[in-house]
Short mmCIF file of the C-alpha atoms (twelve columns), coordinates in Angstrom:
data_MODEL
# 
_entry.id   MODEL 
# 
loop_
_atom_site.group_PDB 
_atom_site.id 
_atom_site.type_symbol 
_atom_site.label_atom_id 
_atom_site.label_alt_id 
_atom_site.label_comp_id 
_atom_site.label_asym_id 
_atom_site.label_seq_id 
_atom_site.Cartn_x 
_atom_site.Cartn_y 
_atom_site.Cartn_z 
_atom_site.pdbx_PDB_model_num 
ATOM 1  C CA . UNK A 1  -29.521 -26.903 -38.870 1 
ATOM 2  C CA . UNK A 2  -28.879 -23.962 -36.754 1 
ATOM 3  C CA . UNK A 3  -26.355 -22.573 -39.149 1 
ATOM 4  C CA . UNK A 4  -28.376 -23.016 -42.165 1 
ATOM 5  C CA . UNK A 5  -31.752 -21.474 -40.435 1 
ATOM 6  C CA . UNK A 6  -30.127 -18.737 -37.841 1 
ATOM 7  C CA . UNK A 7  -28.243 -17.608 -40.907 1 
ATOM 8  C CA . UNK A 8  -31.284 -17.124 -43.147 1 
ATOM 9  C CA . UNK A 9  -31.877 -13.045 -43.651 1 
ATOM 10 C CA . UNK A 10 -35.778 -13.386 -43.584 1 
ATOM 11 C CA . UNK A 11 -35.401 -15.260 -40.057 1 
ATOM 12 C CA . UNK A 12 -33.337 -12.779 -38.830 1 
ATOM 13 C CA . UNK A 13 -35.517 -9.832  -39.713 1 
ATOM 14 C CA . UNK A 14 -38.362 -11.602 -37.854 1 
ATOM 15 C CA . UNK A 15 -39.935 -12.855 -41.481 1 
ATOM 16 C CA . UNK A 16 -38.863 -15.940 -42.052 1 
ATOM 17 C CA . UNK A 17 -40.668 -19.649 -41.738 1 
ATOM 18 C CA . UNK A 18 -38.928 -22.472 -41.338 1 
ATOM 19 C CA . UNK A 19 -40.815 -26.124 -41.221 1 
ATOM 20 C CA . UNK A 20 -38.747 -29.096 -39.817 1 
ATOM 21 C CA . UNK A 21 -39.650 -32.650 -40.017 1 
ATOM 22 C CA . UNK A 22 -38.935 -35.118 -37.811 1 
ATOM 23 C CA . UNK A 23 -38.508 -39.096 -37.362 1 
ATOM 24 C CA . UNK A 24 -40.162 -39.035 -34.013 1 
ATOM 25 C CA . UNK A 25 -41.516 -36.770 -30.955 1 
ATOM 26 C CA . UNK A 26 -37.544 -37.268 -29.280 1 
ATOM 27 C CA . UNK A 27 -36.259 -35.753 -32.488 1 
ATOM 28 C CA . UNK A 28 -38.609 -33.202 -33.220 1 
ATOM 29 C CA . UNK A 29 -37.946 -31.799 -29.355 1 
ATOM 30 C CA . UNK A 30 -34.053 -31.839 -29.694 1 
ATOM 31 C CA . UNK A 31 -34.974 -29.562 -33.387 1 
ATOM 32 C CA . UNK A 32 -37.026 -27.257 -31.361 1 
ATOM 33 C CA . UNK A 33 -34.294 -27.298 -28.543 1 
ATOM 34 C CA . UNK A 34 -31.311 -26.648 -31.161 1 
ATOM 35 C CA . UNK A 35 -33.002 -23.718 -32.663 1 
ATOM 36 C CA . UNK A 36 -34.113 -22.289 -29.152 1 
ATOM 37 C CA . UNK A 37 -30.452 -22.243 -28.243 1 
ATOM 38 C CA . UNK A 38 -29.673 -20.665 -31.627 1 
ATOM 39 C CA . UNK A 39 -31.846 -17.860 -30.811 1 
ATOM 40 C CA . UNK A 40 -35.075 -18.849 -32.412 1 
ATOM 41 C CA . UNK A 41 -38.496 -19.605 -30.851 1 
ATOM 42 C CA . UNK A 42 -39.795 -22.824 -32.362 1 
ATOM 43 C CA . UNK A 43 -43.167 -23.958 -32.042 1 
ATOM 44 C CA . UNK A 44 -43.742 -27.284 -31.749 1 
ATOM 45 C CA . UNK A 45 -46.679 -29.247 -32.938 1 
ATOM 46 C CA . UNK A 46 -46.270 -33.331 -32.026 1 
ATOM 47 C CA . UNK A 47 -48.907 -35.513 -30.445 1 
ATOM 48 C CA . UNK A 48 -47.342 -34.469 -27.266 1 
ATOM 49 C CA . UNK A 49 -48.108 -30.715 -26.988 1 
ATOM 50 C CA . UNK A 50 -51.520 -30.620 -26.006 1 
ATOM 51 C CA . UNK A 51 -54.413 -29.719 -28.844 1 
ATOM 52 C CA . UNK A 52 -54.635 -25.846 -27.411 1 
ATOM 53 C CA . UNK A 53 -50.682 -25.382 -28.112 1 
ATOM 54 C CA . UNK A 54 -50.924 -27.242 -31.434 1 
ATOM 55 C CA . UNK A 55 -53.771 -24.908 -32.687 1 
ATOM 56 C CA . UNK A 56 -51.926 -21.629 -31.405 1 
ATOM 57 C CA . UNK A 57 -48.729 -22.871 -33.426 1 
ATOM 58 C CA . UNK A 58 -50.889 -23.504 -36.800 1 
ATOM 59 C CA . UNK A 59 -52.559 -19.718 -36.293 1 
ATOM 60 C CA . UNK A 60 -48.898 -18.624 -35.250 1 
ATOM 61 C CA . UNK A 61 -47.568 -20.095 -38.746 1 
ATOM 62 C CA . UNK A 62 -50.550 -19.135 -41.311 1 
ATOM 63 C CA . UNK A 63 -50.792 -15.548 -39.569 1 
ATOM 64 C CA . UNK A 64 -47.083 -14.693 -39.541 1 
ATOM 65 C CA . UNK A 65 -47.542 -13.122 -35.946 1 
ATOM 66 C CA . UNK A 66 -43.579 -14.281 -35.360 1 
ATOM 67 C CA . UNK A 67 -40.717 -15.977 -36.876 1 
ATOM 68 C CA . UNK A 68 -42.830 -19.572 -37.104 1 
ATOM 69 C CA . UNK A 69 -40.152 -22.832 -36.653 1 
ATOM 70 C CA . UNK A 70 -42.713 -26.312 -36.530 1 
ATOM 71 C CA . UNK A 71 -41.467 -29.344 -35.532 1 
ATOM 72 C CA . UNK A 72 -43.664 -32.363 -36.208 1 
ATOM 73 C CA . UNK A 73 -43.406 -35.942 -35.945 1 
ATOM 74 C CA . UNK A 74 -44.385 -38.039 -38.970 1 
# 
């Protein structure tokens, strides 16, 4: 994942959105954590970030104020 998202040009320059999927809250945290150590800021959004943090990731995303990387459990 981090070779196939840190190496995309639009992420790189800042552009890019990337929205990962996960199984459970356990996975979606070690996605977040995997593309944190990549370099990346990831924004999470699982039923345990609190409602505030969920909302600023969703503006964060549809508003393209930085590189936007959701994880979400399913």
């Amino acid at each position: 994942m981090q070779e196939v998202v840190g190496g995309d040009a639009e992420v790189a320059r800042g552009q890019g959105r990337t929205l990962v999927f996960a199984a459970n809250v356990a996975a979606a945290d070690s996605a977040a954590a995997a593309l944190a150590e990549a370099g990346l800021e990831p924004l999470l959004y699982h039923r345990g970030v609190p409602a505030e943090q969920r909302a600023a990731a969703l503006d964060a995303m549809r508003n393209g104020c930085r590189p936007a990387h959701a994880r979400r459990s399913l």
